[in-house]
Backbone bond lengths (Angstrom), bond angles and torsions (degrees), N, CA, C in turn:
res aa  C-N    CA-C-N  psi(-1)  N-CA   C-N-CA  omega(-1)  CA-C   N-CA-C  phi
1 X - - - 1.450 - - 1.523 111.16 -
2 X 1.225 122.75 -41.33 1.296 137.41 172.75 1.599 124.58 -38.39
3 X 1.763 109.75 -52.37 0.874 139.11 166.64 1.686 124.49 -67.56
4 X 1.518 101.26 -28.88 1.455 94.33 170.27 1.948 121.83 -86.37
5 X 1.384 73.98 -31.10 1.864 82.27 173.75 1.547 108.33 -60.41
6 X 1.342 124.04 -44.02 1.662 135.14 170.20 1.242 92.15 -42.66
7 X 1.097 119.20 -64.47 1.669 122.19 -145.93 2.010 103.13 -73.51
8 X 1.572 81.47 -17.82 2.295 71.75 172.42 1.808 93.02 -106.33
9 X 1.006 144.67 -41.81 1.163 150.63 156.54 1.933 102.30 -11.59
10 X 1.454 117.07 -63.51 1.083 133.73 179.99 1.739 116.50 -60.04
11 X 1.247 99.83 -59.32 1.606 117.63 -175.60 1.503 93.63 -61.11
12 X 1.292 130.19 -87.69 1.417 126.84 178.76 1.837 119.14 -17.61
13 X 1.453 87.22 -70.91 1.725 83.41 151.37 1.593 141.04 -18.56
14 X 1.408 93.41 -63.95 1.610 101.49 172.20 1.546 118.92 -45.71
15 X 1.298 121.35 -40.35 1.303 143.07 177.39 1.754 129.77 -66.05
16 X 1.466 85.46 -48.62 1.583 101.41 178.31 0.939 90.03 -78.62
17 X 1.872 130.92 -104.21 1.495 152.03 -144.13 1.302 101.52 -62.76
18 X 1.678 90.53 152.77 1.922 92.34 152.36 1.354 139.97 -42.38
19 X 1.204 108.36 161.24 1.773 103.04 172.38 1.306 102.09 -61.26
20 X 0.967 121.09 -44.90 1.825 103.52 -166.12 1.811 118.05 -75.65
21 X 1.396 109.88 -8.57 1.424 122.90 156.14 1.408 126.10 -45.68
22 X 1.650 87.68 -55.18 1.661 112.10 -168.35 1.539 95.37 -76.79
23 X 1.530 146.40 -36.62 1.074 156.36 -102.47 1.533 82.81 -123.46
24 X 1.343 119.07 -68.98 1.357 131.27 154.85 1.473 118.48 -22.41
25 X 1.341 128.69 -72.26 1.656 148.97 174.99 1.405 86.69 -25.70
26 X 1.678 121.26 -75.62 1.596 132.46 -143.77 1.789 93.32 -69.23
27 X 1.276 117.70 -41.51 1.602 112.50 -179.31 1.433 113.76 -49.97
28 X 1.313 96.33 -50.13 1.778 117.02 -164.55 2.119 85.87 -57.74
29 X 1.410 110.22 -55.65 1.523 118.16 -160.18 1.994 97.25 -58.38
30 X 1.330 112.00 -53.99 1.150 103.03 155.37 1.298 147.68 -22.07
31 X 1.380 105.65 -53.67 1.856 108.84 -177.14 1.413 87.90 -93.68
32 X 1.589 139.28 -10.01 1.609 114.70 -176.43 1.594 111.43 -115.53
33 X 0.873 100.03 1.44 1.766 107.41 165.46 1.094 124.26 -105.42
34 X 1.374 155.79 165.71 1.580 166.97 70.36 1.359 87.63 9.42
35 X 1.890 110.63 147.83 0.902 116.64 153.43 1.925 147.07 38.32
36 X 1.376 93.45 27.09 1.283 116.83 -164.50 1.553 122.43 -72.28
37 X 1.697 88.15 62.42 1.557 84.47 -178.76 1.840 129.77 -82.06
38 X 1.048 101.66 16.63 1.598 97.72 176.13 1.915 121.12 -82.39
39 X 1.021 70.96 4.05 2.090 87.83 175.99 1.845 86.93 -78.49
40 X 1.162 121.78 -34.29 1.556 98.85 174.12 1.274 124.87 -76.38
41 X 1.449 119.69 -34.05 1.675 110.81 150.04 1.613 133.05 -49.20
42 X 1.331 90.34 -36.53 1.631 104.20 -160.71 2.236 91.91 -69.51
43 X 1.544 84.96 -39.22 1.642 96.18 -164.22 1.634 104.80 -78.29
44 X 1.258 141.31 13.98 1.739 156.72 -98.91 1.982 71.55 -172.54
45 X 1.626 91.39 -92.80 1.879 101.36 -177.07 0.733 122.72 -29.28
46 X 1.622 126.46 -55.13 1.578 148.29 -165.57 1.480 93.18 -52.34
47 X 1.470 104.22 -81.06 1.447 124.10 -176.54 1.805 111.88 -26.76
48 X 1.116 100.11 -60.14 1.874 102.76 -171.67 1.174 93.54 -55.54
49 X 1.658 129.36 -57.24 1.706 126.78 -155.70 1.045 106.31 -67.51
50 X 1.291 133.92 -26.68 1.317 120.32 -151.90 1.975 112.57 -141.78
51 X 1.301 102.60 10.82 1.494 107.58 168.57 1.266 123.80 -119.15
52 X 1.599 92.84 132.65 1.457 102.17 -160.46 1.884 102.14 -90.51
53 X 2.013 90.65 159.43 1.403 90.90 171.62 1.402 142.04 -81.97
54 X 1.471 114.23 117.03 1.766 106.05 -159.15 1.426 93.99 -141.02
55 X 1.409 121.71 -179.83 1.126 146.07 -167.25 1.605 110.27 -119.09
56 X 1.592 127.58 28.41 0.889 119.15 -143.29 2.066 81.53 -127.25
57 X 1.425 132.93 163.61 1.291 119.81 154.74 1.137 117.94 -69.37
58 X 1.299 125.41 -11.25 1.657 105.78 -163.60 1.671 102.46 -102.59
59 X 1.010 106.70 -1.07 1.913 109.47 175.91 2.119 94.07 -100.75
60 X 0.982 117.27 15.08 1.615 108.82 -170.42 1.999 98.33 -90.31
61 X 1.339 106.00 168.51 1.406 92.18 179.97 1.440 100.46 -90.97
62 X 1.160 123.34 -39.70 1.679 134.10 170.47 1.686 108.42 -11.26
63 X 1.450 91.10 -57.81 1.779 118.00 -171.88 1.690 107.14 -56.60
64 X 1.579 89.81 -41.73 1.802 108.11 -153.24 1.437 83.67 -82.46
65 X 1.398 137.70 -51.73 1.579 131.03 -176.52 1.481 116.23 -45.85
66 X 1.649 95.91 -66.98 1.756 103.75 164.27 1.546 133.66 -16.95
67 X 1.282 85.83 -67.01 1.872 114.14 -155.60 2.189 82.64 -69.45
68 X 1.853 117.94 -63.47 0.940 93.77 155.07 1.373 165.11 -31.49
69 X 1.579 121.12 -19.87 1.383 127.30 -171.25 1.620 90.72 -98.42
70 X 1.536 112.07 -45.12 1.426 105.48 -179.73 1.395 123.52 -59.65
71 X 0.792 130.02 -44.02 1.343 138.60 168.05 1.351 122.91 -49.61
72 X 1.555 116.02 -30.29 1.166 124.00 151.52 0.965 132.53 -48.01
73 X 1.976 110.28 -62.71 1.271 108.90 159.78 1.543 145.45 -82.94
74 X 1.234 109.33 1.86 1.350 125.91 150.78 1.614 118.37 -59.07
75 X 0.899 121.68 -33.06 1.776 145.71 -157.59 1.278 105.11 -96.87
76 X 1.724 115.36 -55.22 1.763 117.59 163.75 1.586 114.56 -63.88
77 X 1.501 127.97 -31.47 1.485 137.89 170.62 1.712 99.96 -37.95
78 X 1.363 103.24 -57.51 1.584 126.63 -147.24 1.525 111.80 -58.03
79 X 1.609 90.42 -56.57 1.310 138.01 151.80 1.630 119.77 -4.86
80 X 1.285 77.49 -64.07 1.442 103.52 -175.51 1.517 127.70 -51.08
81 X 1.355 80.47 -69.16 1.789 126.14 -171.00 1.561 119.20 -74.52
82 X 1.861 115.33 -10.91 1.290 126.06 151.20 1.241 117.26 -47.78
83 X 1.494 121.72 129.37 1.817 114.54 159.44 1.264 119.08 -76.61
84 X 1.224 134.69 -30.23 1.178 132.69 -176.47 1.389 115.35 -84.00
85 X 1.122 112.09 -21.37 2.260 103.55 -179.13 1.287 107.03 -88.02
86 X 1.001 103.97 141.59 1.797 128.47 -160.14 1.673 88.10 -103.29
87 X 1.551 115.21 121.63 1.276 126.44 148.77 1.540 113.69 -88.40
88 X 1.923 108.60 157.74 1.291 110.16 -155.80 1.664 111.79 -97.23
């Protein structure tokens, strides 16, 4: 239940707040969930609303997929390697 209220808590977010609001939300959902894959939708939304059109790599989605997966697994590494967070 916890997790679903996050998960409209988050989405709504996307809408109201800034990206870096929402950007925040998905980190926080990260370190307090298992398996928290809706940061790729949420990070999917972000992307359409709020990226502009340029000629540059770092506005490409290629970039935006990338930079996403790493961060993932940089983030589950991290995750990990904390002493204090309790896996379930």
């Amino acid at each position: 239940m916890k997790r679903v209220i996050f998960d409209l808590i988050l989405f709504v977010s996307i809408f109201i707040f800034p990206w870096w609001v929402s950007l925040f939300f998905v980190l926080v959902g990260i370190f307090l969930f298992d398996n928290f894959y809706e940061f790729i939708i949420s990070g999917v939304v972000i992307y359409f609303l709020y990226a502009t059109k340029s000629g540059q790599l770092i506005s490409s989605p290629l970039f935006f997929s990338t930079a996403t997966i790493i961060s993932y697994i940089i983030i589950q590494l991290i995750r990990n390697n904390i002493i204090l967070y309790k896996t379930k």
